[in-house]
Each structure stands twice: as structure tokens, then as C-alpha cells.
KELO-992348 format. One record per residue (C-alpha): residue in three letters; residue number from 1; x, y, z. Coordinates in pm, whole numbers. Layout:
<nodes>
{resn=ALA&resi=NUM&u=X&v=Y&w=Z}
...
</nodes>
This chain:
<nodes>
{resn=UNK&resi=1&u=13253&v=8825&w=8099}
{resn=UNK&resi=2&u=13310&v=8466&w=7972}
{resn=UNK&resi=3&u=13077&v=8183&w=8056}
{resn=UNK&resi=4&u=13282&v=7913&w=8288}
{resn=UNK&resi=5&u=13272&v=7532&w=8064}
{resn=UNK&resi=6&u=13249&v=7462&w=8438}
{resn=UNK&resi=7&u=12912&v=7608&w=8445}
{resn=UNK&resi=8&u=12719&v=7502&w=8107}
{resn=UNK&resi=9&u=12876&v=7131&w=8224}
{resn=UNK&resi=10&u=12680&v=7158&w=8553}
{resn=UNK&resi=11&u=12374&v=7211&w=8356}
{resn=UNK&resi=12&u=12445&v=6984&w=8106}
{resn=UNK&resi=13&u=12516&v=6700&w=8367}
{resn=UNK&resi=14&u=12200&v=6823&w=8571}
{resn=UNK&resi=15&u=11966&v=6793&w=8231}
{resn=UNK&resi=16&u=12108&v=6445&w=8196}
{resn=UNK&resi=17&u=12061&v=6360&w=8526}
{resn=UNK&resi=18&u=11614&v=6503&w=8543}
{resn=UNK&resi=19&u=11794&v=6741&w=8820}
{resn=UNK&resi=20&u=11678&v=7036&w=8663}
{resn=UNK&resi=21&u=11474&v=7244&w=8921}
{resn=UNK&resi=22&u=11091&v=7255&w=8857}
{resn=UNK&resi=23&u=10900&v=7550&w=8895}
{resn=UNK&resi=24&u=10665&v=7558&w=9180}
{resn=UNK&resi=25&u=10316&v=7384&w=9233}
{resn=UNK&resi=26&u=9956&v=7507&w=9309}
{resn=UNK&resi=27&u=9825&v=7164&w=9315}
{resn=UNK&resi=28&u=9567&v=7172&w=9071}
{resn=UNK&resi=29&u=9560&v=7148&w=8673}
{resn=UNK&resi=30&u=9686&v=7481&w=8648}
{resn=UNK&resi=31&u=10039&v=7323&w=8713}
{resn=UNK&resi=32&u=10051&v=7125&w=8366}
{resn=UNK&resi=33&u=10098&v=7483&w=8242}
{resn=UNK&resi=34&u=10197&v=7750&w=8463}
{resn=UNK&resi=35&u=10483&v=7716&w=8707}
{resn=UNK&resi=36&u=10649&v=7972&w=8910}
{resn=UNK&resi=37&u=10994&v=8024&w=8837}
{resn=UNK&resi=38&u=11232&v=8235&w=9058}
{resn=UNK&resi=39&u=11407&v=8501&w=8843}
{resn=UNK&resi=40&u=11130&v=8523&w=8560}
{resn=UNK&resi=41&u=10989&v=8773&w=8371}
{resn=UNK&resi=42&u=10635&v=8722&w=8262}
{resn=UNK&resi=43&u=10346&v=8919&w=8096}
{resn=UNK&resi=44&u=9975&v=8904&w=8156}
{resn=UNK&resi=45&u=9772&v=9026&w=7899}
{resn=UNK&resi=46&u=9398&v=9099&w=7932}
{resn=UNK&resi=47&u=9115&v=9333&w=7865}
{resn=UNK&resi=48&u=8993&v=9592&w=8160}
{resn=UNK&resi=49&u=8794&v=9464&w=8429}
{resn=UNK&resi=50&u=8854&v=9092&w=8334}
{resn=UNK&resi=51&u=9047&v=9049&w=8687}
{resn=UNK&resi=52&u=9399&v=9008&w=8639}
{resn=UNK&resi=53&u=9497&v=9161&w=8998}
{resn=UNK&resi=54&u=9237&v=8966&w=9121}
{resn=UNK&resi=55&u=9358&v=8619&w=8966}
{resn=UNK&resi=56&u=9699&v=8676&w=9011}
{resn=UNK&resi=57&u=9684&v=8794&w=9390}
{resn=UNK&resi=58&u=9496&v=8465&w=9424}
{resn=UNK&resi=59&u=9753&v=8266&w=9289}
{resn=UNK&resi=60&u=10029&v=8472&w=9501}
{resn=UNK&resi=61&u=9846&v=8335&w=9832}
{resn=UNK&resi=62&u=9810&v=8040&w=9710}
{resn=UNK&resi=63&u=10212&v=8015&w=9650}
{resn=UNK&resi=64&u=10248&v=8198&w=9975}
{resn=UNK&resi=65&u=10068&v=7958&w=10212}
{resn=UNK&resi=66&u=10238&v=7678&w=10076}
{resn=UNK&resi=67&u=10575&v=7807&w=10007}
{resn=UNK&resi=68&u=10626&v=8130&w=10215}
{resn=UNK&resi=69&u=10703&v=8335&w=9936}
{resn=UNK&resi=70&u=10704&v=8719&w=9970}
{resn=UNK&resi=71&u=10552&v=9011&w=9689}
{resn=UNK&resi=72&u=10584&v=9342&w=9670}
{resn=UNK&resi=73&u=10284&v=9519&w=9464}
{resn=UNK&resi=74&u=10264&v=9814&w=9294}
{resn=UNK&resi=75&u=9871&v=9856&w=9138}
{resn=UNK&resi=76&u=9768&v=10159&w=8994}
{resn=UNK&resi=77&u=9433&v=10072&w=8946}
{resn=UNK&resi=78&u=9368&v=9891&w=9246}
{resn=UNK&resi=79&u=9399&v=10032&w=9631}
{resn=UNK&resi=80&u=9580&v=9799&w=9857}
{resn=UNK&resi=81&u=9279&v=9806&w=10122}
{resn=UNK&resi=82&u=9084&v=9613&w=9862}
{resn=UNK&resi=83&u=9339&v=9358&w=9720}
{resn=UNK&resi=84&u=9362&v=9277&w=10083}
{resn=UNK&resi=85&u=9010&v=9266&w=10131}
{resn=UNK&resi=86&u=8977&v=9014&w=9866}
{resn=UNK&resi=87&u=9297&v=8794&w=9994}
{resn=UNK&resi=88&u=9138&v=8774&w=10372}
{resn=UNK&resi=89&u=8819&v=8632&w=10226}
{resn=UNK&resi=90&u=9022&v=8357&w=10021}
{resn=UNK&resi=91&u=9230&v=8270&w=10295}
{resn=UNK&resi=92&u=9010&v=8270&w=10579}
{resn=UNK&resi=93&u=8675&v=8139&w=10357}
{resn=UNK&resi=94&u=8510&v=8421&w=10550}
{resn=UNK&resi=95&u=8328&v=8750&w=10437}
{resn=UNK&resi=96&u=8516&v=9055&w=10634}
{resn=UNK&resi=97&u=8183&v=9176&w=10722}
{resn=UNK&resi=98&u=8091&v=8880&w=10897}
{resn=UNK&resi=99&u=8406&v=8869&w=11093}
{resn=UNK&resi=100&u=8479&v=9011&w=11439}
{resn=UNK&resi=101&u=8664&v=9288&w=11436}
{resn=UNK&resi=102&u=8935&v=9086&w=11612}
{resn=UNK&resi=103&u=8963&v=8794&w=11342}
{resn=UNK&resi=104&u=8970&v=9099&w=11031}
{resn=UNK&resi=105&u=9308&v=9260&w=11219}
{resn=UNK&resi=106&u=9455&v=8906&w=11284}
{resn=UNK&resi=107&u=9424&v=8823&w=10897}
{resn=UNK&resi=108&u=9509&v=9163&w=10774}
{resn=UNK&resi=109&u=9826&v=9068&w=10963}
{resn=UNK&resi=110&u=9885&v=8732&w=10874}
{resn=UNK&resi=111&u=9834&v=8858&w=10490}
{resn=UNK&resi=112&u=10087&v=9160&w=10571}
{resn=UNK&resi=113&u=10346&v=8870&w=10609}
{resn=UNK&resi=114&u=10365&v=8797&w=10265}
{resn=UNK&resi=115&u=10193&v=9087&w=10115}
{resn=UNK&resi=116&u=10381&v=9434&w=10068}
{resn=UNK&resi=117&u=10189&v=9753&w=9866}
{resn=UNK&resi=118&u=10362&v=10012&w=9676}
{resn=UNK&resi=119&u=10150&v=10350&w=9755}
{resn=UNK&resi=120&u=10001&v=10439&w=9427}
{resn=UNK&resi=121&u=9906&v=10787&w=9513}
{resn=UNK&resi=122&u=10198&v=10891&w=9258}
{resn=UNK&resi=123&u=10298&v=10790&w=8919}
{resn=UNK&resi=124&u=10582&v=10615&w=8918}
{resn=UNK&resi=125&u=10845&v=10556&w=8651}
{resn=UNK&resi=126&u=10974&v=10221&w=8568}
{resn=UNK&resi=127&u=11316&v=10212&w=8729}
{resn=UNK&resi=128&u=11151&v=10397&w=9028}
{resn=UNK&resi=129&u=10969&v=10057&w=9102}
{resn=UNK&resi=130&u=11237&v=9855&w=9047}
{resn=UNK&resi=131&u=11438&v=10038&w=9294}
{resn=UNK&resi=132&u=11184&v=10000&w=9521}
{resn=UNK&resi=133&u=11140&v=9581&w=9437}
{resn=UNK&resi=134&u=11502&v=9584&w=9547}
{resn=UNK&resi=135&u=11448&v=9703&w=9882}
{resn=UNK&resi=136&u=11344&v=9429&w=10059}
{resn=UNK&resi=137&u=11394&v=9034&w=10005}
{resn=UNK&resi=138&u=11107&v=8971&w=9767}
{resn=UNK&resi=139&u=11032&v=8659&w=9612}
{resn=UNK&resi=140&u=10806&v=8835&w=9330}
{resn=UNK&resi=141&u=10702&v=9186&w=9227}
{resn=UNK&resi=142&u=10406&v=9306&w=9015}
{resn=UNK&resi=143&u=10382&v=9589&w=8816}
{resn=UNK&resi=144&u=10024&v=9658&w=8742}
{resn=UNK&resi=145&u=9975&v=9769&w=8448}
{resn=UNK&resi=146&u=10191&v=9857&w=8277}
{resn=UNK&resi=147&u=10011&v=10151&w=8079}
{resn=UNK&resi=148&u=9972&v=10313&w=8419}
{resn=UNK&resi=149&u=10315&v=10413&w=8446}
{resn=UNK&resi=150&u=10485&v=10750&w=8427}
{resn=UNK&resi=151&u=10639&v=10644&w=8081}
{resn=UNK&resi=152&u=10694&v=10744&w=7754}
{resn=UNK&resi=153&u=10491&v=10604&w=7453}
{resn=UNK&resi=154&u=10773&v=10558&w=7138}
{resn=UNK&resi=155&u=10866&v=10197&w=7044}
{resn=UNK&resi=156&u=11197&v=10245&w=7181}
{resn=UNK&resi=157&u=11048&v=10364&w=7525}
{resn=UNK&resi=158&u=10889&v=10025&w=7517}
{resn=UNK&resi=159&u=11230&v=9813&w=7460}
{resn=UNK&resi=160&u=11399&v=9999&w=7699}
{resn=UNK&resi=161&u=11173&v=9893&w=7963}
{resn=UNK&resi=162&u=11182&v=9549&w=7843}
{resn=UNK&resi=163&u=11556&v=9478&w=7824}
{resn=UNK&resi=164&u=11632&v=9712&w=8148}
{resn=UNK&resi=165&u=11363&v=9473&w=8374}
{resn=UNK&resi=166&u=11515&v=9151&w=8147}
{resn=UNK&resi=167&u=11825&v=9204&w=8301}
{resn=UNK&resi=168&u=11722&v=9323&w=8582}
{resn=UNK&resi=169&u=11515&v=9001&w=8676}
{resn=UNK&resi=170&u=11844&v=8811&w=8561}
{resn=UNK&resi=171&u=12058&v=8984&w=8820}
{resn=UNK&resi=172&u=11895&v=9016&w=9111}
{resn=UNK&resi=173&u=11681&v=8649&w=9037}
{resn=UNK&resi=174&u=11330&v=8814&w=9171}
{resn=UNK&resi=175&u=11050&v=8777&w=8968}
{resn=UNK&resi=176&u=10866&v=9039&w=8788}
{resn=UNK&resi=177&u=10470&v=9025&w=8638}
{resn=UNK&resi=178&u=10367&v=9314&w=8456}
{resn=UNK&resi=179&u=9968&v=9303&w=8371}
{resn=UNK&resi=180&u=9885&v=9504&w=8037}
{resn=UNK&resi=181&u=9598&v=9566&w=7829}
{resn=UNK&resi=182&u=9562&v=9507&w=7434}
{resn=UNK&resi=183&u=9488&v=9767&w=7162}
{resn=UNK&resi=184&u=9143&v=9900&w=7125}
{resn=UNK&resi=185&u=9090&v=9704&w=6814}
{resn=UNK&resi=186&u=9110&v=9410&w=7031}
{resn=UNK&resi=187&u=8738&v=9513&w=7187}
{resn=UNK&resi=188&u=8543&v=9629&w=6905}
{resn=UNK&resi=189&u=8254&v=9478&w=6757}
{resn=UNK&resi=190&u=8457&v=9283&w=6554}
{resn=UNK&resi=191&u=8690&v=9108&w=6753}
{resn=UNK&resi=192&u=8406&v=8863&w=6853}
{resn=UNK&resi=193&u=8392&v=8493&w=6879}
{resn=UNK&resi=194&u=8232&v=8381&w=6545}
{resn=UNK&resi=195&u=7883&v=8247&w=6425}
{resn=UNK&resi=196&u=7846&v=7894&w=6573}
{resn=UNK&resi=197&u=8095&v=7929&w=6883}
{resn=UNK&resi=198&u=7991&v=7865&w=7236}
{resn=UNK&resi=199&u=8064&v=8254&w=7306}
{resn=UNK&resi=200&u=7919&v=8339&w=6928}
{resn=UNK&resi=201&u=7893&v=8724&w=6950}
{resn=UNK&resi=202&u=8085&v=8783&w=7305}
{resn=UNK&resi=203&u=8395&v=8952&w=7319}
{resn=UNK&resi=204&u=8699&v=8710&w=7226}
{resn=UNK&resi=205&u=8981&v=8689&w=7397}
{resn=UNK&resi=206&u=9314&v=8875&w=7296}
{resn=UNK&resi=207&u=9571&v=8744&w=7119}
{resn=UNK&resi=208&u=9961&v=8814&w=7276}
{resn=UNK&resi=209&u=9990&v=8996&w=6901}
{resn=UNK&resi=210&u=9747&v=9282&w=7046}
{resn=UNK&resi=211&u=9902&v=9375&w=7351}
{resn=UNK&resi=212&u=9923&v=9742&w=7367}
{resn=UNK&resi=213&u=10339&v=9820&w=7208}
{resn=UNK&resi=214&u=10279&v=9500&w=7017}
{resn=UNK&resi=215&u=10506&v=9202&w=6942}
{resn=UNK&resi=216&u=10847&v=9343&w=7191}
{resn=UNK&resi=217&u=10682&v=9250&w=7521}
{resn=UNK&resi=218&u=10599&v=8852&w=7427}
{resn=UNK&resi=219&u=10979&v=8858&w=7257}
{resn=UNK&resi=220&u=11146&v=8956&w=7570}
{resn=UNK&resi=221&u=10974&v=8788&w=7836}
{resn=UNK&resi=222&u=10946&v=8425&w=7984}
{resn=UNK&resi=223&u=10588&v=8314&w=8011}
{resn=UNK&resi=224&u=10302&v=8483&w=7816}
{resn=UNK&resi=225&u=9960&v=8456&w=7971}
{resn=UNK&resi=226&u=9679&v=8583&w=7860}
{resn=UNK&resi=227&u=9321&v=8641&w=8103}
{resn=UNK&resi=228&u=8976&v=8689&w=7987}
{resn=UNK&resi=229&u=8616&v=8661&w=8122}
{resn=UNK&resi=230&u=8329&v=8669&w=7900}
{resn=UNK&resi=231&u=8141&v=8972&w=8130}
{resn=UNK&resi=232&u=7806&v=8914&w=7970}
{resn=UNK&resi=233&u=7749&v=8608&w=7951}
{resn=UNK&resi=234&u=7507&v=8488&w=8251}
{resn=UNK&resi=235&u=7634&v=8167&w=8228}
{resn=UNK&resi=236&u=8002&v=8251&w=8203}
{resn=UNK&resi=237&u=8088&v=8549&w=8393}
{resn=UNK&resi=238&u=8213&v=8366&w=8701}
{resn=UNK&resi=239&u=8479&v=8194&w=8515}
{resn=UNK&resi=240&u=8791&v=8339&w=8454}
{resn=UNK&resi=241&u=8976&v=8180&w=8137}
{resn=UNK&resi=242&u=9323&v=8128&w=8169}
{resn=UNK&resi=243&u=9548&v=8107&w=7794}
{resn=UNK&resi=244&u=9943&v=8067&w=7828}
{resn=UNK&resi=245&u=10049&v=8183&w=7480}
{resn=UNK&resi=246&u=10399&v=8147&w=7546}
{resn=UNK&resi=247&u=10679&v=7939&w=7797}
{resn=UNK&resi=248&u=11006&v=8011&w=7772}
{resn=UNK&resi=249&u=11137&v=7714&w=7963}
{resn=UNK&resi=250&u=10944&v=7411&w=7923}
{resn=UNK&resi=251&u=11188&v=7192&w=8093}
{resn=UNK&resi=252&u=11118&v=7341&w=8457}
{resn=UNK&resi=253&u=10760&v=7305&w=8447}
{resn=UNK&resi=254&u=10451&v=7443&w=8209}
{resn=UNK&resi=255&u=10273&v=7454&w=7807}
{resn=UNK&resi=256&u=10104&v=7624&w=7631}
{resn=UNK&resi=257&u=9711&v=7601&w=7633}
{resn=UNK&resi=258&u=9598&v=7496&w=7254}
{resn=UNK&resi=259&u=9388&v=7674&w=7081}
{resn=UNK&resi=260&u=8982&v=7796&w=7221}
{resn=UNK&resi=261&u=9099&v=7554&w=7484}
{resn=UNK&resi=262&u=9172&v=7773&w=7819}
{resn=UNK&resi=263&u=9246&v=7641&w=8183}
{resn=UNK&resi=264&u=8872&v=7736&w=8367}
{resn=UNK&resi=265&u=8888&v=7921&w=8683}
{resn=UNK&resi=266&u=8558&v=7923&w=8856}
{resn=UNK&resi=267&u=8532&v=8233&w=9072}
{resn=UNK&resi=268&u=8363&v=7983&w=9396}
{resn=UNK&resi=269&u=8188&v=8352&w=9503}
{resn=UNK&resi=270&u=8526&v=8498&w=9586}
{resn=UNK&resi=271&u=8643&v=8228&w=9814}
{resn=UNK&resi=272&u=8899&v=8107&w=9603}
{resn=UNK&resi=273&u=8908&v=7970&w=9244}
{resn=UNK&resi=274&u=8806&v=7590&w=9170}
{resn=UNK&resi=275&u=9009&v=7455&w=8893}
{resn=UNK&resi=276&u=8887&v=7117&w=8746}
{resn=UNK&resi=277&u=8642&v=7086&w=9062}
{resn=UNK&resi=278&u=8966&v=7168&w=9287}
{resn=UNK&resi=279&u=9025&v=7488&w=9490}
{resn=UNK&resi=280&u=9431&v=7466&w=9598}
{resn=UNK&resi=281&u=9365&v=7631&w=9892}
{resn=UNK&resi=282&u=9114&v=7373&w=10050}
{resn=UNK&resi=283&u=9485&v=7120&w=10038}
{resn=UNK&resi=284&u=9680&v=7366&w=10218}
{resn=UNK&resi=285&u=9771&v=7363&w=10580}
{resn=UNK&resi=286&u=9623&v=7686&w=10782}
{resn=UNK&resi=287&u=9663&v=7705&w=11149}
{resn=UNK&resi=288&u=9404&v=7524&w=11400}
{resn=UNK&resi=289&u=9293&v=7875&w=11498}
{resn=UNK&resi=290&u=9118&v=7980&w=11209}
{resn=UNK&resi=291&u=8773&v=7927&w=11148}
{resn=UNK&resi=292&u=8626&v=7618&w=10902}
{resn=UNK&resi=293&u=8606&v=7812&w=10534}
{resn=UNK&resi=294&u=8273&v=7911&w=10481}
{resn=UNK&resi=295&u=8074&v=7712&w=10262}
{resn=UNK&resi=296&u=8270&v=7373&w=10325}
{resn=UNK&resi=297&u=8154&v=7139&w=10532}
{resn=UNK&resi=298&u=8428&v=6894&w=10635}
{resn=UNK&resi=299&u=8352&v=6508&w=10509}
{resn=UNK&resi=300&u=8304&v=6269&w=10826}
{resn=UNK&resi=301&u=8610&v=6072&w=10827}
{resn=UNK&resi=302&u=8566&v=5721&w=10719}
{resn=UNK&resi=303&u=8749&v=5405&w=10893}
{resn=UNK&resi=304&u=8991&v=5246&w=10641}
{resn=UNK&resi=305&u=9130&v=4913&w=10678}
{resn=UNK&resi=306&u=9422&v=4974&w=10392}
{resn=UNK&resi=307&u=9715&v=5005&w=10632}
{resn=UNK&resi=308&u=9600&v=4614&w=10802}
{resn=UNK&resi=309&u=9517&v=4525&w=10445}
{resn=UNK&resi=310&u=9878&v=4677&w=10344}
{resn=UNK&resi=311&u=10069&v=4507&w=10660}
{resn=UNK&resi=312&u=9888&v=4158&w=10530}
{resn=UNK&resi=313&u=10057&v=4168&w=10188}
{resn=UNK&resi=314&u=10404&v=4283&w=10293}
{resn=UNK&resi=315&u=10390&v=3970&w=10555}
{resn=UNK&resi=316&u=10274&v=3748&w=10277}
{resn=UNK&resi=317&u=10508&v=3847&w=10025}
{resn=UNK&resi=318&u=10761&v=3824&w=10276}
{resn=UNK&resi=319&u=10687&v=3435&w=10364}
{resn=UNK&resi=320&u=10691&v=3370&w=9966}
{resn=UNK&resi=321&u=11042&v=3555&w=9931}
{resn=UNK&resi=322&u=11150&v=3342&w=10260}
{resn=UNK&resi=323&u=11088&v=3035&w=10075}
{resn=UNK&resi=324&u=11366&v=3113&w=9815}
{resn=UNK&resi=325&u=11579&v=3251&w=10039}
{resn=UNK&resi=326&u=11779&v=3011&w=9951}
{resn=UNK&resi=327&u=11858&v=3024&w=9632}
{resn=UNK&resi=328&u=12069&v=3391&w=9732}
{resn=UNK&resi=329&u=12292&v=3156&w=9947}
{resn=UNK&resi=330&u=12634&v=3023&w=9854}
{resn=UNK&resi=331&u=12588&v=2630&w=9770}
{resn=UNK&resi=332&u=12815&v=2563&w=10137}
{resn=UNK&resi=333&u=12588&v=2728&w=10348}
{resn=UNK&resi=334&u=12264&v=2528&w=10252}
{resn=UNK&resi=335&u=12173&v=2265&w=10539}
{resn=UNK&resi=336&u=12014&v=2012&w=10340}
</nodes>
């Protein structure tokens, strides 16, 4: 099939125009460089126990409080009773243990909304999940990892996957995240942040070159992001570190990180990452039910003046714009 001129005129017209659609918000500084994008196809690349279900569940919520969206998870690593765990604590700023037993079924529910598990009590292959993604009207699906799967391990086994789930994505418009790990090189003693870093000695972060099948899975996919958490580091170990290594599509939203210079995501004790001192979910809208977050306390309001102050100036600009009213008038209307 032909591309329309009709069509690549439309986007032409739109580009000109700044009507290109952006990818969507978090509201923190994680938005100069990560957008989501409906119908993308993006890999996460990180080292085990780092927390890439756990960051990218977070940022799921975070996208589902404020835009409704709907995922559909398949985690082999993970069980669903403990992603869930994690998201009710997020959302309701609450510890499950310290909740009534009431509250804990009322946000298991709420999360169930928006939240759909894939049972991982069987090995699944590729187009098995896919089927599955296509089930229901999802707005995103993770695969998770991607070395869990019942697969095969040549370098065409790899591409296949890739270019099925490219097109895929591109047909159906759902978005896909697969999470990975790197080679084992990648870990070992000398894959270390150098003498006179920060992190001198601690395991550095991977490069998108060492993901596990190598170079085919950042060539075939949107956004590249990479996640790493310096474990042993007393002073770091809450923090995840966000790199974005590659965006396809600059021009609806996102950049690259440059280089030893990641987007900080401070754990805030499992209620929700802080970014830049900001945690997204403290500017969304949850219902008057739920209990204040645990560990906020809500600033007194203060009385502002700005709207009198703001109805002064547009009444005194409007008297000095009255007193060359004239001057707009044609010269047989003035009454002099």
C-alpha cells in the first residue's frame, strides 16, 4: 500500500502549524525528557534489582490518575500482589499495614481500574503476550523482561521479536515497554565508575550498547532508557537514576540526558518518587475520601490579595486606554 500525498500534507501542514501532538506530562522535570507516546515502542535497560518494575509502575499511576490510561502487565519476576502492594502505598501515601482492612480492598480496587496482570505462573512466548495485550482496550503493555520469556536465544530470534512487536505497536497504536538486562560484562569489577568520580569504585551504569542481544533492540525501538541505582552506596541507594539514551521523536516531547548527567528519582520511602524536590502525585486530583498522604502535612492557606491587586490594574489600564479612545474613531464622529 501507497502512502496518500493527502496524508504526509496533513503532517506537513500540522508541523508548520506547532499542531503536532505532544506526548503526555508527569509534571515534573522528568517531562523535558520522557514523554508518553501512544503507539510506541520503548526499551528499558537496567541491571537486576535496580527497580525498573518498580519505577515504571510508578510512572504508570502517575499517567493513570491524571490521564485514565489503562496497562496490562505481564512480570515474570514480580507477583502482581506486590506491584499492587507498592502502587496502593503511592497512591494512597499510606502503608497497607496501617490501613483498615476496608481502605486496603477499596484501593486494591481503585488500582484494578487501571491496572491489569498477566498470570506469570507459565512461560509465555512473545506473540502469546501480544495476543493477550490485544484483548482488552489497553493504553500500554509491559513485557517484563524480556529474558524471561519462553524464547529462543539466536540473533535472528532477537529481530524477529523486534520487528514482529514494531509493527505490531504500529498497527494496533498501543504501547509496548519491554525491561531487559545487560551482558554480564556490564557488572564485573571492571565496569566501575573511575578513580575520582562521585561513585569512584560503584557499579556504573550500562550503556544501551550492553543490553543483553546487543545493538538490534536500541535500532528498532522509539525511546531508549536506561535505570540504575548505585545499591551500595549509603548515601545513594534511595535514588533511582534515570538515563534516556535514545528518542526517536523529539518533536512530540523528550531528549536525551547528557552524559554522567541522569534525571534523580528520590525513592520518598516508597511513597512516590520526588523529582527536583517534586513528587507528581502530590499535584494530582484524588477523591475527598481518601486519607491526607502520610508524611505531608498540608500548608495553611495564606490570604492573597492578587486577584484585588489584578482587578486594580485592568481598571487602570482601562481608564488610560479610555483616554485614547479616540484616536480609533473616524474624524466625523469626534464631538469636539
Amino acid at each position: 500500500m501507497i502512502v496518500e500525498n493527502n496524508n504526509i500534507r496533513k503532517y506537513l501542514e500540522d508541523y508548520q502549524k506547532g499542531l503536532i501532538e505532544q506526548g503526555l506530562t508527569v509534571g515534573c522535570e522528568l517531562d523535558d525528557y520522557i514523554r508518553f507516546k501512544k503507539g510506541s515502542f520503548n526499551m528499558i535497560l537496567g541491571h537486576d534489582n535496580v527497580g525498573k518494575t518498580y519505577w515504571r509502575t510508578w510512572y504508570y499511576l502517575v499517567l493513570s490518575i491524571k490521564y485514565d490510561l489503562k496497562w496490562c502487565i505481564w512480570t515474570g519476576e514480580n507477583q502482581a500482589g506486590q506491584i499492587v502492594r507498592n502502587l496502593i502505598k503511592i497512591y494512597a501515601g499510606k502503608d497497607p499495614k496501617k490501613m483498615t482492612l476496608a481502605d486496603l480492598y477499596r484501593y486494591e480496587a481503585e488500582i484494578s481500574q487501571w491496572f491489569t496482570f498477566v498470570d506469570n505462573s507459565k512461560l509465555y512466548k512473545y506473540d502469546e503476550l501480544l495476543s493477550i495485550f490485544k484483548d482488552k482496550d489497553y493504553n500500554g503493555c509491559l513485557i517484563d523482561p524480556y529474558t524471561g520469556l519462553d524464547r529462543k536465544y539466536g540473533h535472528s530470534d532477537n529481530y524477529e521479536f523486534l520487528n514482529e512487536t514494531r509493527q505490531w505497536v504500529n498497527q494496533t497504536g498501543v504501547t509496548i515497554d519491554v525491561c531487559t538486562h545487560p551482558v554480564s560484562a556490564s557488572g564485573r569489577g571492571n565496569a566501575v565508575y573511575p578513580k575520582g568520580h562521585a561513585w569512584e569504585g560503584h557499579i556504573r551504569n550500562p550503556f544501551k550498547s550492553d543490553v543483553e542481544g546487543g545493538k538490534p533492540f536500541a535500532n528498532r525501538c522509539d525511546d531508549f532508557i536506561v535505570l540504575h541505582r548505585i545499591v551500595k552506596s549509603e548515601t545513594m541507594r534511595n535514588y533511582t537514576l534515570v538515563y534516556v539514551e535514545k528518542i526517536k521523536d523529539v518533536d512530540t516531547g523528550g531528549s536525551l540526558t547528557t552524559f554522567d548527567n541522569p534525571i534523580m528519582c528520590e525513592f520518598n520511602s516508597g511513597y512516590g518518587f520526588k523529582i527536583g524536590g517534586i513528587n507528581p502525585l502530590k499535584e494530582q486530583h484524588l477523591t475527598d475520601t481518601k486519607p491526607l498522604q502520610e508524611g505531608y502535612q498540608q500548608k495553611p492557606l495564606t490570604p492573597s490579595n492578587q486577584f484585588e491587586k489584578t482587578k486594580e490594574e485592568l481598571r487602570q489600564r482601562k481608564e488610560e486606554e479610555d483616554k485614547y479612545s479616540w484616536m480609533d474613531k473616524d474624524p466625523d464622529e469626534l464631538d469636539f
